[in-house]
Backbone atoms as SQL, in Angstrom:
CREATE TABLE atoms (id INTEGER PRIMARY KEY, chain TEXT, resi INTEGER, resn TEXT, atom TEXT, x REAL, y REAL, z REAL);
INSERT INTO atoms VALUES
  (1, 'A', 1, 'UNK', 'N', -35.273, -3.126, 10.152),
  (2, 'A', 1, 'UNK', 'CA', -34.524, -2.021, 9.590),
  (3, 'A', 1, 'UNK', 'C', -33.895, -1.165, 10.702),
  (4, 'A', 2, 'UNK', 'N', -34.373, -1.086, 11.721),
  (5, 'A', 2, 'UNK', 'CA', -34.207, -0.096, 12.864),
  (6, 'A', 2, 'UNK', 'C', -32.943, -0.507, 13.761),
  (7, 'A', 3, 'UNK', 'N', -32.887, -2.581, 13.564),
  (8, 'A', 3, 'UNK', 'CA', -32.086, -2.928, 14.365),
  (9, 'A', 3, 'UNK', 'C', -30.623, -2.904, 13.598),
  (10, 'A', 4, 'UNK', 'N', -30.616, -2.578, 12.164),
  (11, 'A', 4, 'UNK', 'CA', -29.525, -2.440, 11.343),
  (12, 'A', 4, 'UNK', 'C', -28.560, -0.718, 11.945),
  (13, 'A', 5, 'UNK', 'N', -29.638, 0.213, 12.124),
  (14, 'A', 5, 'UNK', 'CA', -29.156, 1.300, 12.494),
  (15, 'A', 5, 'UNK', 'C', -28.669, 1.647, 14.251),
  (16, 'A', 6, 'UNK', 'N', -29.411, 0.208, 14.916),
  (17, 'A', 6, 'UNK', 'CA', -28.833, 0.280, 16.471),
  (18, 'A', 6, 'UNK', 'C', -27.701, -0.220, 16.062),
  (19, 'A', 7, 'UNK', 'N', -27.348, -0.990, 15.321),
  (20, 'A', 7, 'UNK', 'CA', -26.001, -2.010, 15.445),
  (21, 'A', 7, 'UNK', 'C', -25.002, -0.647, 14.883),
  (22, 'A', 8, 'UNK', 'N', -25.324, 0.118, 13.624),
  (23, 'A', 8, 'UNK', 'CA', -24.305, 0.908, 13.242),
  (24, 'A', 8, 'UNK', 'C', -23.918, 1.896, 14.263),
  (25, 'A', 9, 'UNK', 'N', -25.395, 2.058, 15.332),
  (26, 'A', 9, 'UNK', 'CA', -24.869, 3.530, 16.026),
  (27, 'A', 9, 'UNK', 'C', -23.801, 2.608, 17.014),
  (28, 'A', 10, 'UNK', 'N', -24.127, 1.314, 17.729),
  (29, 'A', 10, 'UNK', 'CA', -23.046, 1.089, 18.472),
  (30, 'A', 10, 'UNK', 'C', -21.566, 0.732, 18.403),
  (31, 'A', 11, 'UNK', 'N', -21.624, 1.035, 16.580),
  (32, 'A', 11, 'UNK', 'CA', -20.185, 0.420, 16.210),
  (33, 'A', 11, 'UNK', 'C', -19.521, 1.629, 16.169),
  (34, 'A', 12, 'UNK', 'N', -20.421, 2.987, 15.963),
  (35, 'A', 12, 'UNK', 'CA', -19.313, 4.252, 15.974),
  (36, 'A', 12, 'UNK', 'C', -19.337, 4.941, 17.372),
  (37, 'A', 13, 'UNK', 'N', -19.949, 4.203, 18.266),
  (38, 'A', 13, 'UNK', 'CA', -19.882, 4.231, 19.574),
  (39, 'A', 13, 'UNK', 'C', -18.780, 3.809, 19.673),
  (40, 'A', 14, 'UNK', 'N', -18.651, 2.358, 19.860),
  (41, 'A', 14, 'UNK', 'CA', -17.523, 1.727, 20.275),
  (42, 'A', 14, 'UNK', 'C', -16.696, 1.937, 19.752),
  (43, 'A', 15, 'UNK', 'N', -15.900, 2.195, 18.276),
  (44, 'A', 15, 'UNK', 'CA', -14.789, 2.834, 17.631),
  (45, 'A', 15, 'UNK', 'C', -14.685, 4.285, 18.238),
  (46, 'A', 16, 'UNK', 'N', -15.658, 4.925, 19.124),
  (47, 'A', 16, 'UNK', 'CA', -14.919, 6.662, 19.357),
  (48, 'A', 16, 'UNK', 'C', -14.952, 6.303, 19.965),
  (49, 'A', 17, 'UNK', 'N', -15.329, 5.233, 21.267),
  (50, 'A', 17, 'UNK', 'CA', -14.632, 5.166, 22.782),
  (51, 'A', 17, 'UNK', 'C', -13.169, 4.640, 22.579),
  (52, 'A', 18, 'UNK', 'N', -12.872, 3.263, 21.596),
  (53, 'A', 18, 'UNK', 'CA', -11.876, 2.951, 21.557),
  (54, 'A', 18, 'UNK', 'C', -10.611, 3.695, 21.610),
  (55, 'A', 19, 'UNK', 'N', -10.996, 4.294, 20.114),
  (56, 'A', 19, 'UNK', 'CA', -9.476, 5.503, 20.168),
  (57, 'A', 19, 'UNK', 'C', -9.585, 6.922, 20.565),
  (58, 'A', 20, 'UNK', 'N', -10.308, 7.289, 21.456),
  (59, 'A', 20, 'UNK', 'CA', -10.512, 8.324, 22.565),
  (60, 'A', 20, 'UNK', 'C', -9.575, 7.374, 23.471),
  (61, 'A', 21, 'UNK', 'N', -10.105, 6.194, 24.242),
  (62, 'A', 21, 'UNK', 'CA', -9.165, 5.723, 25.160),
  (63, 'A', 21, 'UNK', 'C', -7.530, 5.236, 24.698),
  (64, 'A', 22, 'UNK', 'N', -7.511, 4.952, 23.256),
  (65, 'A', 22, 'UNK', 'CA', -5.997, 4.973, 22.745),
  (66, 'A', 22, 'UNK', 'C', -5.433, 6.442, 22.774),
  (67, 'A', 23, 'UNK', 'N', -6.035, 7.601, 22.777),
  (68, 'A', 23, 'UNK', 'CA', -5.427, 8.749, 22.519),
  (69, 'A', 23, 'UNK', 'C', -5.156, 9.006, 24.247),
  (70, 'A', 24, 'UNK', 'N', -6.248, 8.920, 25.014),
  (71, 'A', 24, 'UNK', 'CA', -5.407, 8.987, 26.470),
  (72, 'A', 24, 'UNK', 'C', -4.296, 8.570, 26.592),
  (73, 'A', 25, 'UNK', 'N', -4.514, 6.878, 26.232),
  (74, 'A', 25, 'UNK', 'CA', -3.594, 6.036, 27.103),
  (75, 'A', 25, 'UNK', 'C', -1.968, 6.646, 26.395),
  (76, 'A', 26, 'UNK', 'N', -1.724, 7.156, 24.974),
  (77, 'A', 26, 'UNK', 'CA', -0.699, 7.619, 24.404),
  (78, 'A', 26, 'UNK', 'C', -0.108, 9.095, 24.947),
  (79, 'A', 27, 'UNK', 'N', -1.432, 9.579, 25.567),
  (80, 'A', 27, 'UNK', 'CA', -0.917, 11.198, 25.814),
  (81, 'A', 27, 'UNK', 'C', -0.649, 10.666, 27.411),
  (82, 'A', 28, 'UNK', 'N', -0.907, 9.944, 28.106),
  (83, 'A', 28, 'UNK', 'CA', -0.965, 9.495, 29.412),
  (84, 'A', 28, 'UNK', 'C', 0.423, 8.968, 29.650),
  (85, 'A', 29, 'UNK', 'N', 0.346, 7.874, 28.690),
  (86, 'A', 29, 'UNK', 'CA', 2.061, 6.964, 28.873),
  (87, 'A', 29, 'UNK', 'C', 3.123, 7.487, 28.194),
  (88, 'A', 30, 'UNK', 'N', 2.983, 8.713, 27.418),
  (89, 'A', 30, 'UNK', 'CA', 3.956, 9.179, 26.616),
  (90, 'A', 30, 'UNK', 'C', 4.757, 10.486, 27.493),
  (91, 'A', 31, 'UNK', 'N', 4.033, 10.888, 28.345),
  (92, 'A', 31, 'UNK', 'CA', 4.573, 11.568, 28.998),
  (93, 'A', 31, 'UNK', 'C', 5.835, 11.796, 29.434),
  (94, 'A', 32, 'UNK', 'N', 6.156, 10.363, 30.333),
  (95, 'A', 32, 'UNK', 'CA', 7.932, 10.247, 30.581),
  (96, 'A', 32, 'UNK', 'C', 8.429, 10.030, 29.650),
  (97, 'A', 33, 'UNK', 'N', 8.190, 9.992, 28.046),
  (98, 'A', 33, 'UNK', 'CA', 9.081, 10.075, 27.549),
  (99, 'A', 33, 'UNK', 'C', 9.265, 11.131, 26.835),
  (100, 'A', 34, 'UNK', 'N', 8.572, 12.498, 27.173),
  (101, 'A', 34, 'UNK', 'CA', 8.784, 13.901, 26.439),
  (102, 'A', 34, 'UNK', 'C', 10.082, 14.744, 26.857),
  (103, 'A', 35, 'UNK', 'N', 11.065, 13.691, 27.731),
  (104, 'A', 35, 'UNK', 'CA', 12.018, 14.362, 28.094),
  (105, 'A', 35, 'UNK', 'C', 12.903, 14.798, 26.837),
  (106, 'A', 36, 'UNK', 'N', 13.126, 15.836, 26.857),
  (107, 'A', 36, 'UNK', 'CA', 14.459, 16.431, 25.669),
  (108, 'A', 36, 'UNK', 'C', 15.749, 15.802, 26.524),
  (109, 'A', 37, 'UNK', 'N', 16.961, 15.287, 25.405),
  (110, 'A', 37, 'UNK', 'CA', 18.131, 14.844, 26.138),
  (111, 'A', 37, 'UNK', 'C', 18.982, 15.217, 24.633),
  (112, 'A', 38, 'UNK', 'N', 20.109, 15.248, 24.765),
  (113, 'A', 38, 'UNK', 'CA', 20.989, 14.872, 23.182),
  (114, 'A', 38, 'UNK', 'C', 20.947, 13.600, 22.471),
  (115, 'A', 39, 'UNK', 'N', 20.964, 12.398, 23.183),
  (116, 'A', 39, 'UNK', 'CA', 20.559, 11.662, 22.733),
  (117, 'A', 39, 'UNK', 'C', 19.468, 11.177, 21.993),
  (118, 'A', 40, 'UNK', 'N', 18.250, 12.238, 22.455),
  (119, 'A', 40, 'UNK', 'CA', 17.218, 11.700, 21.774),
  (120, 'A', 40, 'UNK', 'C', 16.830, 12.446, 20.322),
  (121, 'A', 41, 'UNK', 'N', 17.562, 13.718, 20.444),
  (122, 'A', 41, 'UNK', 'CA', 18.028, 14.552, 19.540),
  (123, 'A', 41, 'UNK', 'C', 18.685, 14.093, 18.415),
  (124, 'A', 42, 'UNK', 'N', 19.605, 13.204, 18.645),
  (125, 'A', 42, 'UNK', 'CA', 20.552, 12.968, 17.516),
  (126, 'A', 42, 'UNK', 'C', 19.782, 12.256, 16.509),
  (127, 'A', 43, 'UNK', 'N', 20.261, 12.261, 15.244),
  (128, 'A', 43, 'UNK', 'CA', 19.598, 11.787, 14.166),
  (129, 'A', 43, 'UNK', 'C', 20.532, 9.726, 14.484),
  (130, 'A', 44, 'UNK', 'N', 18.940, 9.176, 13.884),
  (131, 'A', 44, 'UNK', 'CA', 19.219, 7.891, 14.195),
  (132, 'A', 44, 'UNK', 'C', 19.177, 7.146, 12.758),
  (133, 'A', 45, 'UNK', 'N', 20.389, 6.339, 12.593),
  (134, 'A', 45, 'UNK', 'CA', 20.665, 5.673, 11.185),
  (135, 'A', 45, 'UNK', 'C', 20.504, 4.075, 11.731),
  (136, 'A', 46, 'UNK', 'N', 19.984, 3.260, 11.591),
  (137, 'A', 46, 'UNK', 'CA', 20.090, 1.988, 11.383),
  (138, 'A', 46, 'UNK', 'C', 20.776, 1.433, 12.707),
  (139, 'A', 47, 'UNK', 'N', 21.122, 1.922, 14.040),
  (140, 'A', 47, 'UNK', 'CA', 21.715, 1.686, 14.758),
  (141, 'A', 47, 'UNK', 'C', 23.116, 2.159, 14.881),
  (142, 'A', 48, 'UNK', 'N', 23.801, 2.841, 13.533),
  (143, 'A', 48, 'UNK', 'CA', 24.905, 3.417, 13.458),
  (144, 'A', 48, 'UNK', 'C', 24.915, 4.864, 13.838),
  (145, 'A', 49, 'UNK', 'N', 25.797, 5.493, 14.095),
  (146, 'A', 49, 'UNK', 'CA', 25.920, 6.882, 14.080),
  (147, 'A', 49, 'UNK', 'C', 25.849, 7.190, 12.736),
  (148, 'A', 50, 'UNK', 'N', 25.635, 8.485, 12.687),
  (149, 'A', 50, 'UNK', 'CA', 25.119, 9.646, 11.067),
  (150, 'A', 50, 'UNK', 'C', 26.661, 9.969, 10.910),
  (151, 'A', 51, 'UNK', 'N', 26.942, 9.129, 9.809),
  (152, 'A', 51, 'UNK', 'CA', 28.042, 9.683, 9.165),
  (153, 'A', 51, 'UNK', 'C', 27.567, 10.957, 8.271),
  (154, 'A', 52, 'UNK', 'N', 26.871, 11.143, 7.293),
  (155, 'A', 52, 'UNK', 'CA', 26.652, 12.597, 7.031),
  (156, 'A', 52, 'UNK', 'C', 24.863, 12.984, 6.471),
  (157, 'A', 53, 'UNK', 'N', 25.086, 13.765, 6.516),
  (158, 'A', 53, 'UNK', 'CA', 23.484, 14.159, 5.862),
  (159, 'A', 53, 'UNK', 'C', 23.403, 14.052, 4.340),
  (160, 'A', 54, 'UNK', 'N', 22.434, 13.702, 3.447),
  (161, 'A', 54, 'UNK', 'CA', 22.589, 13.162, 2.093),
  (162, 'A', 54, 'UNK', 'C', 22.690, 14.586, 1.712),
  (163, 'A', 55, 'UNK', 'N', 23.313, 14.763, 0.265),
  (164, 'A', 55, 'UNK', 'CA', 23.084, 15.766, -0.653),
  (165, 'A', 55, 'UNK', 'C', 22.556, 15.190, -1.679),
  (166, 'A', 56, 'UNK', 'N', 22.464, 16.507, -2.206),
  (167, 'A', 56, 'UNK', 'CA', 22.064, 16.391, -3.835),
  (168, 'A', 56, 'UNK', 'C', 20.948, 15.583, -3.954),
  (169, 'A', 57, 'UNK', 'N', 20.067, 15.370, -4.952),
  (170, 'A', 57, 'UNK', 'CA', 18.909, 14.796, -5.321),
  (171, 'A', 57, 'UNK', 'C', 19.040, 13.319, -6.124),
  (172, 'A', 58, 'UNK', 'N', 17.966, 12.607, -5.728),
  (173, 'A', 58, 'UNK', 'CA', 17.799, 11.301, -6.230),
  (174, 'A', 58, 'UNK', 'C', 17.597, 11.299, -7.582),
  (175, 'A', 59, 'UNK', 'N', 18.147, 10.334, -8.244),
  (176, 'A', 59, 'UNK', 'CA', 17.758, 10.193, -9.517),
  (177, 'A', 59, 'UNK', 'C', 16.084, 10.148, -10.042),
  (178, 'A', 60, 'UNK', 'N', 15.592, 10.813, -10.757),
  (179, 'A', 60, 'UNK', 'CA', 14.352, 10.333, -11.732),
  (180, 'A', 60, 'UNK', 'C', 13.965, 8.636, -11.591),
  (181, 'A', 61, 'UNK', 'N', 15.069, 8.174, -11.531),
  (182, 'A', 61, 'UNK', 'CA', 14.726, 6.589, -12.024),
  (183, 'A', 61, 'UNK', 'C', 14.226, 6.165, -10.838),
  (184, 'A', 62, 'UNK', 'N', 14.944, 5.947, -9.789),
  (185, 'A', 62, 'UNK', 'CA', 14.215, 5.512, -8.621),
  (186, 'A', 62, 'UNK', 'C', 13.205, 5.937, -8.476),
  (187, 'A', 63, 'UNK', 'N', 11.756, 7.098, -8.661),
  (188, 'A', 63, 'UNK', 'CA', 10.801, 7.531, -8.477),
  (189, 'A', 63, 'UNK', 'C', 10.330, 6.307, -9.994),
  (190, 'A', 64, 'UNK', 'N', 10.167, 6.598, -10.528),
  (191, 'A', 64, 'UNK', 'CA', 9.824, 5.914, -11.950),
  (192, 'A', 64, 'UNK', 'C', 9.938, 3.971, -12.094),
  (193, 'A', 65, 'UNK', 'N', 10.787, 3.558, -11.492),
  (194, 'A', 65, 'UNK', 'CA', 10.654, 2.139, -11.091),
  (195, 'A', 65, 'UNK', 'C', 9.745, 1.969, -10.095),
  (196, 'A', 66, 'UNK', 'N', 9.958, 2.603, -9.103),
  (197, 'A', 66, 'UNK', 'CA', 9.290, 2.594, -8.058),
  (198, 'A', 66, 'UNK', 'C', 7.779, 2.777, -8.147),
  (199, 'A', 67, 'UNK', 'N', 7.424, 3.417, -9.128),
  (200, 'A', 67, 'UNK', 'CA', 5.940, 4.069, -9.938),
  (201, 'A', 67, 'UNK', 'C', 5.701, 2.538, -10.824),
  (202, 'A', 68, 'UNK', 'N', 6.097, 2.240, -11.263),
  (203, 'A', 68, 'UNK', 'CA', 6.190, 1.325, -12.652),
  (204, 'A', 68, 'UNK', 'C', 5.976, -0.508, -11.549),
  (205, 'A', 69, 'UNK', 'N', 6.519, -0.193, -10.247),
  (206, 'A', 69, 'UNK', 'CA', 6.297, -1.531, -9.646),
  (207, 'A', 69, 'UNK', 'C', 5.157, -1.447, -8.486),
  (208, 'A', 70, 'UNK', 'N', 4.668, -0.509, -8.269),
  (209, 'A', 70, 'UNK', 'CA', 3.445, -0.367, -7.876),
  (210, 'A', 70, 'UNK', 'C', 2.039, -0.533, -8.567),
  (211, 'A', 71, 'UNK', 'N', 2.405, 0.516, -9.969),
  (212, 'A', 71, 'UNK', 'CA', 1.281, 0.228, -10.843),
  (213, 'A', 71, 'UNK', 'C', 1.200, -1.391, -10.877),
  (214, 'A', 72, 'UNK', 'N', 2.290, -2.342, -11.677),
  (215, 'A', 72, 'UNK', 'CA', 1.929, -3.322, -11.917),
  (216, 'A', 72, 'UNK', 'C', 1.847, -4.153, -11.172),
  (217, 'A', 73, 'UNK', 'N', 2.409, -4.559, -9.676),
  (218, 'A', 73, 'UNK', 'CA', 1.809, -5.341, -8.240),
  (219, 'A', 73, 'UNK', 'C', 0.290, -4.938, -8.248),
  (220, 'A', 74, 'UNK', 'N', 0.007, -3.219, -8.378),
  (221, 'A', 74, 'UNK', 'CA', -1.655, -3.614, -7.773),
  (222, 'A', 74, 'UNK', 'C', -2.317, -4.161, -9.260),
  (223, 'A', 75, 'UNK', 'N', -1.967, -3.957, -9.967),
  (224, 'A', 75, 'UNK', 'CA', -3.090, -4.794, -11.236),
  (225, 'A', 75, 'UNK', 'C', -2.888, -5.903, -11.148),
  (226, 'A', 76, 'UNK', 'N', -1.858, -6.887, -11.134),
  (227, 'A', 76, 'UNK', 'CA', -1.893, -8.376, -10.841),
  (228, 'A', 76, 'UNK', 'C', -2.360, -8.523, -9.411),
  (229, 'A', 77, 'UNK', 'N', -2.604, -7.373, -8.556),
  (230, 'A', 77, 'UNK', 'CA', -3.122, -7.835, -6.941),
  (231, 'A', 77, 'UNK', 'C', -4.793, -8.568, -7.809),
  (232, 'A', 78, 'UNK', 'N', -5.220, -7.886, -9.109),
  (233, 'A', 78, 'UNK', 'CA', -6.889, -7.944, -8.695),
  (234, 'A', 78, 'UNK', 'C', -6.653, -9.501, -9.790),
  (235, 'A', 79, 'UNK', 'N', -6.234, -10.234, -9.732),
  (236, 'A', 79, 'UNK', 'CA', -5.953, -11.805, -10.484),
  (237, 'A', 79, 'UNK', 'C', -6.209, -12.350, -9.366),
  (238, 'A', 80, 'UNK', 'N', -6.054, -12.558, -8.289),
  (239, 'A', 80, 'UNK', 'CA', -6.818, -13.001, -6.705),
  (240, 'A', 80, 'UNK', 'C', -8.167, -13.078, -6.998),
  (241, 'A', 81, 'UNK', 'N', -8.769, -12.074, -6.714),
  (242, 'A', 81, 'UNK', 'CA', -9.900, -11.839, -6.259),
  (243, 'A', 81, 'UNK', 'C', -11.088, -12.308, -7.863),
  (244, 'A', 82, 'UNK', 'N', -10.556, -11.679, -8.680),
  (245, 'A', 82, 'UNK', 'CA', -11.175, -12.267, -9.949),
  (246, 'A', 82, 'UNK', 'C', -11.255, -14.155, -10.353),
  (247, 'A', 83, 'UNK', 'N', -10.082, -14.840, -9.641),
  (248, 'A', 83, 'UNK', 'CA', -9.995, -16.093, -9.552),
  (249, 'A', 83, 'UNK', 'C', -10.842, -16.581, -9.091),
  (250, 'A', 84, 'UNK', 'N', -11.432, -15.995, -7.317),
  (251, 'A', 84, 'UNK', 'CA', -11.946, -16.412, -6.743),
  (252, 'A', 84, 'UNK', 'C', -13.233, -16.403, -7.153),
  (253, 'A', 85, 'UNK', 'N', -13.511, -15.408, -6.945),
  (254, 'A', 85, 'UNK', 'CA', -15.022, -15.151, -7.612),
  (255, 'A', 85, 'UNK', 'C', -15.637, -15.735, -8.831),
  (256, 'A', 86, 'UNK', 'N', -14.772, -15.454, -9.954),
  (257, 'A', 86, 'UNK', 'CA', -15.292, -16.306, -11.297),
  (258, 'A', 86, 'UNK', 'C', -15.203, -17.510, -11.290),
  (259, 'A', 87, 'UNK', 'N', -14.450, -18.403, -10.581),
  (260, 'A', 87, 'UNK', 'CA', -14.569, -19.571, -10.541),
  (261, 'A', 87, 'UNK', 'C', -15.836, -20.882, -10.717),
  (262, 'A', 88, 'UNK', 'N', -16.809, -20.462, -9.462),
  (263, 'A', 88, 'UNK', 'CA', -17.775, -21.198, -9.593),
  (264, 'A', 88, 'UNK', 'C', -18.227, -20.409, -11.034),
  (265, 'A', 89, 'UNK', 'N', -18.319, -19.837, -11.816),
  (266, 'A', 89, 'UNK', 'CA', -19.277, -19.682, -12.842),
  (267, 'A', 89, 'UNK', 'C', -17.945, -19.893, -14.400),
  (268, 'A', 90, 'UNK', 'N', -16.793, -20.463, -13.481),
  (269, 'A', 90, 'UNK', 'CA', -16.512, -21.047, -14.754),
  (270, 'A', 90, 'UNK', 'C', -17.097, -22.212, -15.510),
  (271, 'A', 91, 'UNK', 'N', -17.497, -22.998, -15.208),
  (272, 'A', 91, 'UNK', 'CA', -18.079, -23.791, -16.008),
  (273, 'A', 91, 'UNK', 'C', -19.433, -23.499, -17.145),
  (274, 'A', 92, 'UNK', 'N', -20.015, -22.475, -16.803),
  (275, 'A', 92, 'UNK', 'CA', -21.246, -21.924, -17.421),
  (276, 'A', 92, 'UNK', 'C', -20.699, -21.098, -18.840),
  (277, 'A', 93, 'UNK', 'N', -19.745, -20.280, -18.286),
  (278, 'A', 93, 'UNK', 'CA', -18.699, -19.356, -19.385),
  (279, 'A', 93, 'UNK', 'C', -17.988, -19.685, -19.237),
  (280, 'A', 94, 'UNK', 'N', -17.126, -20.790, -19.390),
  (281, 'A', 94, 'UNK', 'CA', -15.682, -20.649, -19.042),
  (282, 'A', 94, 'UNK', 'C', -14.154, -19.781, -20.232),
  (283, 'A', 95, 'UNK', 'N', -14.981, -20.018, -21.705),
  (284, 'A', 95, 'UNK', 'CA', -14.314, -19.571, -22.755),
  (285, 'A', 95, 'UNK', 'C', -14.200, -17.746, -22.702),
  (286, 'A', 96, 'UNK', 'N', -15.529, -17.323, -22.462),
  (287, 'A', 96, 'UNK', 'CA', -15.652, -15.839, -21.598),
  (288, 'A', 96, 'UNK', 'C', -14.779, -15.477, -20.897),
  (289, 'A', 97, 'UNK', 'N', -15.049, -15.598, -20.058),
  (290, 'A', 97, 'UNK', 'CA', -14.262, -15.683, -18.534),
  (291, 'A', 97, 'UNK', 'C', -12.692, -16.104, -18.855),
  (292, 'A', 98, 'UNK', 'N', -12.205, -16.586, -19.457),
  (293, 'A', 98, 'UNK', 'CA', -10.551, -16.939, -20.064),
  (294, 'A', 98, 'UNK', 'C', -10.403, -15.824, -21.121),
  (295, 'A', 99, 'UNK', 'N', -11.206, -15.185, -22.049),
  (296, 'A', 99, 'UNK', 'CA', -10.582, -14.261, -23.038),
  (297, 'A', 99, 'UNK', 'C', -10.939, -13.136, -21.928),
  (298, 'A', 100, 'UNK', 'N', -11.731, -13.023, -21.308),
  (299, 'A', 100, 'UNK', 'CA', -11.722, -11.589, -20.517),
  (300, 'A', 100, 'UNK', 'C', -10.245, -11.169, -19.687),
  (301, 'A', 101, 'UNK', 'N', -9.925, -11.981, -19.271),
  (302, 'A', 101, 'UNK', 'CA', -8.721, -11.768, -18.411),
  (303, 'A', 101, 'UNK', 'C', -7.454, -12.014, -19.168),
  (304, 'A', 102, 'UNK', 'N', -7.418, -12.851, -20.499),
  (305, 'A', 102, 'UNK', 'CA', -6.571, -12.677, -21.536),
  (306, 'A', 102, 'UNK', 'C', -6.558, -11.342, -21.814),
  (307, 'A', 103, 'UNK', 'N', -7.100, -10.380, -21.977),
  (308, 'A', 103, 'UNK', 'CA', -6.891, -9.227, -22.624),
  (309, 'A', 103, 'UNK', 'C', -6.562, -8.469, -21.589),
  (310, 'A', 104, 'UNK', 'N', -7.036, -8.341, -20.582),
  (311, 'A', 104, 'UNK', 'CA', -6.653, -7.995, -19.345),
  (312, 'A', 104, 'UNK', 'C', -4.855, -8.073, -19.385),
  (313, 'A', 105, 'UNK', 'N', -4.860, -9.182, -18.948),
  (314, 'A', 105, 'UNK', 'CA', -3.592, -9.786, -19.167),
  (315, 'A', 105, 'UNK', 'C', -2.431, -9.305, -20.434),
  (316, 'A', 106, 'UNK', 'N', -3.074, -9.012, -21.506),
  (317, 'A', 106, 'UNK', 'CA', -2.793, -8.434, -23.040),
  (318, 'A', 106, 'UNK', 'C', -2.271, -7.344, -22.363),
  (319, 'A', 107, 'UNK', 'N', -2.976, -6.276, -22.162),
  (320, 'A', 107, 'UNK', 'CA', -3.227, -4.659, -21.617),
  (321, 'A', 107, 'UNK', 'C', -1.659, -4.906, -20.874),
  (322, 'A', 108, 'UNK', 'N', -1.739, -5.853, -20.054),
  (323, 'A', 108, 'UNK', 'CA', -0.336, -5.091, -18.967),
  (324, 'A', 108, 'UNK', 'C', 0.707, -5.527, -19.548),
  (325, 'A', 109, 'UNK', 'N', 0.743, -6.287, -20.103),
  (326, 'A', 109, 'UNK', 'CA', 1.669, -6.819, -21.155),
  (327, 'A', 109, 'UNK', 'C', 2.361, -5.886, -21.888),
  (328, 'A', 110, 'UNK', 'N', 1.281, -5.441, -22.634),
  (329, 'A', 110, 'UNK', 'CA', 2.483, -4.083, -23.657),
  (330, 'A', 110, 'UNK', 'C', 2.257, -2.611, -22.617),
  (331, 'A', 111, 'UNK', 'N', 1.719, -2.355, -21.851),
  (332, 'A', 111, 'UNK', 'CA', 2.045, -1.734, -20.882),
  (333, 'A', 111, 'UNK', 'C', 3.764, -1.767, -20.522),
  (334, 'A', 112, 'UNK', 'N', 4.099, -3.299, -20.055),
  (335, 'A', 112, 'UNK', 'CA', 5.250, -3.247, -19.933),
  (336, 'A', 112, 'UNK', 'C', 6.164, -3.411, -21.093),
  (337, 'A', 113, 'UNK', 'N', 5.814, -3.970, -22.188),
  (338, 'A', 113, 'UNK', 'CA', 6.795, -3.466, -23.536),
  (339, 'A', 113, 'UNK', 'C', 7.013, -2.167, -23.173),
  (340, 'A', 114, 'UNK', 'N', 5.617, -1.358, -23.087),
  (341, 'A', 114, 'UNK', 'CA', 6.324, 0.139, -23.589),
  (342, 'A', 114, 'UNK', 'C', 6.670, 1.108, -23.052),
  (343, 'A', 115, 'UNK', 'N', 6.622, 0.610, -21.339),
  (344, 'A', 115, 'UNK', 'CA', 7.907, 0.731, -20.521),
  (345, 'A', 115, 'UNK', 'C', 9.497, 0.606, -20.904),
  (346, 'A', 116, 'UNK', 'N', 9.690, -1.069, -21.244),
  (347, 'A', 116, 'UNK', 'CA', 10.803, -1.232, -21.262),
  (348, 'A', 116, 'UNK', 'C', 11.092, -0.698, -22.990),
  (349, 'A', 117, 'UNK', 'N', 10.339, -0.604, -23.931),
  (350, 'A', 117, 'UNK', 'CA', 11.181, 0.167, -24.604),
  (351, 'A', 117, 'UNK', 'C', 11.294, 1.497, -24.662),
  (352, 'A', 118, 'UNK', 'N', 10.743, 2.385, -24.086),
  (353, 'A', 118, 'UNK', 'CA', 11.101, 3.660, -23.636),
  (354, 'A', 118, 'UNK', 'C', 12.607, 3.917, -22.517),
  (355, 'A', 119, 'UNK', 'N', 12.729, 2.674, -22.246),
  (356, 'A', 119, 'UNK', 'CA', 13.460, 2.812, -21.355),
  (357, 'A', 119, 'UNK', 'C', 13.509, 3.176, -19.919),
  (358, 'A', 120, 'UNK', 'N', 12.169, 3.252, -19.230),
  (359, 'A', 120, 'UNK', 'CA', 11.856, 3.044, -17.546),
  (360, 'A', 120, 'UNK', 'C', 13.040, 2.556, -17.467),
  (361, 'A', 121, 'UNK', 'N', 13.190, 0.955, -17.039),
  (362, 'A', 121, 'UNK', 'CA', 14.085, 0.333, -16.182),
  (363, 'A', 121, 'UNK', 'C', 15.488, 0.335, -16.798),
  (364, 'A', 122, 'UNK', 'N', 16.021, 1.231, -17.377),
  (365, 'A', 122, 'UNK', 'CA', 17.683, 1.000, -17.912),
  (366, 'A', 122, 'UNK', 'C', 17.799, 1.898, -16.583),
  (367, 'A', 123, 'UNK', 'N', 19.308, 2.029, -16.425),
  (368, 'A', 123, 'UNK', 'CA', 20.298, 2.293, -15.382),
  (369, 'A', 123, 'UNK', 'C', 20.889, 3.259, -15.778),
  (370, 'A', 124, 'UNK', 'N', 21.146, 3.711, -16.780),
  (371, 'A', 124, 'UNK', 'CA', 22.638, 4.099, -17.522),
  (372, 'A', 124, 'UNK', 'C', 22.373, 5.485, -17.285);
């Protein structure tokens, strides 16, 4: 039990020496480059010069797709990990284990019906 708590103290050992010595080596090597110039000043676009500064505000929709494709990437992220795992004990349950993730599956389903009939993803 004792050797579980040497191993943890030397891992937050070694993680605060690590980035103690990353925070030197950044405040150390960053130095020459704290020079102020205009150049470094200027606002940087894609390699182009700043044709202008944006106005006005983004649409609603872009926040709201953008919301709507996150939610549903991370819920199909956990179809991985549920694959993996249930697998070997498909054969024991396998009819289980297929309606569980059917409904699962159900759930995001009209999730996204009732997205798209509310109208999330229209444009107009």
């Amino acid at each position: 039990m004792s050797s579980a708590f040497v191993a943890l103290g030397l891992m937050f050992l070694l993680t605060g020496v690590v980035t103690g010595g990353l925070l030197l080596a950044g405040a150390w090597g960053g130095a020459a480059n704290r020079k102020r110039s205009a150049e470094k000043e200027r606002a940087f676009e894609c390699g182009n010069n700043p044709i202008d500064l944006p106005h006005g505000r983004f649409s609603v929709k872009f926040y709201l797709v953008a919301l709507l494709f996150i939610l549903f990437d991370v819920e199909l992220t956990f179809l991985f990990p549920w694959a993996v795992v249930l697998k070997p004990l498909s054969r024991q349950m396998g009819f289980a284990i297929f309606m569980e993730m059917f409904i699962y599956l159900l759930v995001i389903a009209v999730g996204l019906v009732y997205a798209i009939k509310k109208g999330a993803l229209e444009w107009d």
